[in-house]
C-alpha positions in Angstrom: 49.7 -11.4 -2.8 52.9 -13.4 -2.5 53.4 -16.8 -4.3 53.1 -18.5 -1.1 49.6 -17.3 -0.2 48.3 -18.0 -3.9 50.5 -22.0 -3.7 48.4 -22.5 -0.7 45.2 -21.1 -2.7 46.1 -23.5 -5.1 46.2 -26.5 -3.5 43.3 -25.8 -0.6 41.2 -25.4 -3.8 42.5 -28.5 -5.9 41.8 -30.5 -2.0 38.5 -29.4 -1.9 37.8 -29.8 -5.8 38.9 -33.8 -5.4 37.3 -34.2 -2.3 33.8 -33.5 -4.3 34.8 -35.6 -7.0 35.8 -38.5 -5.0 32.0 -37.7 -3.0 30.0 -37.5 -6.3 31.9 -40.7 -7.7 31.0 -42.7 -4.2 27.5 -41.7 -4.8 26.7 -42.5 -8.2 28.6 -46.4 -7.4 26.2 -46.2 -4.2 23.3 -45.5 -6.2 22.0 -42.3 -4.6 20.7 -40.7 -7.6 18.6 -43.8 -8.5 15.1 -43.3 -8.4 13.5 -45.8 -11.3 10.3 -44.4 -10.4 10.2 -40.7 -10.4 9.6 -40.4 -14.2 7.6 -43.0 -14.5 5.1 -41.8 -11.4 5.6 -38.0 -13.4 3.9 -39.6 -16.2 1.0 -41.9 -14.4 -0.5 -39.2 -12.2 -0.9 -36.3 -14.5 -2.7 -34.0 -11.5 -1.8 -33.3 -7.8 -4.6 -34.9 -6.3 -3.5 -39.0 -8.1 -0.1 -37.8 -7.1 -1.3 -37.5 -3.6 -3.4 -40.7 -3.5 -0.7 -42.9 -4.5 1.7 -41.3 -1.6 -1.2 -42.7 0.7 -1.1 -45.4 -0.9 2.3 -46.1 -0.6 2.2 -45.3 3.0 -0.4 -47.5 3.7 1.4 -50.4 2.3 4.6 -49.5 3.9 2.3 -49.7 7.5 0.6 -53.1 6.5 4.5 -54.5 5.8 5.1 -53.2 9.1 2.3 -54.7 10.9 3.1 -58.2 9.0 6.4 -57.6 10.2 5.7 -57.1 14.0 2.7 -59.7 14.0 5.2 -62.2 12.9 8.1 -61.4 15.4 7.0 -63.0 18.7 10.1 -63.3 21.1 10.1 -66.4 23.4 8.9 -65.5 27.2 
């Protein structure tokens, strides 16, 4: 290969490499790979079936918040 083909290599490859970096630097500030509860759910519900019963659980509060939410937004007429 010539020099200029493995220069262009080089620095396609060092663009890309700091791309990522800068991309897994915004996500850590960002919080994306927070998740408090994961290890701490791991440890409550030993079995598949608690694990599953807190997921409904969890969706049924998340409806209830959003029928709170709509009950108490009534736009004027």
């Amino acid at each position: 290969m010539s020099e200029g083909i493995v220069i262009l290599m080089i620095g396609i490859s060092t663009f890309l490499g700091a791309i990522g970096l800068v991309a897994l630097i915004w996500a850590v500030r960002t919080g994306q790979f927070d998740d408090e509860s994961k290890f701490i759910d791991a440890a409550r519900f030993d079995n598949e079936e608690d694990l599953k019963d807190a997921v409904m659980m969890e969706e049924k509060k998340k409806k209830a918040r959003k029928k709170r939410e709509e009950k108490a937004y009534k736009p004027a007429d």
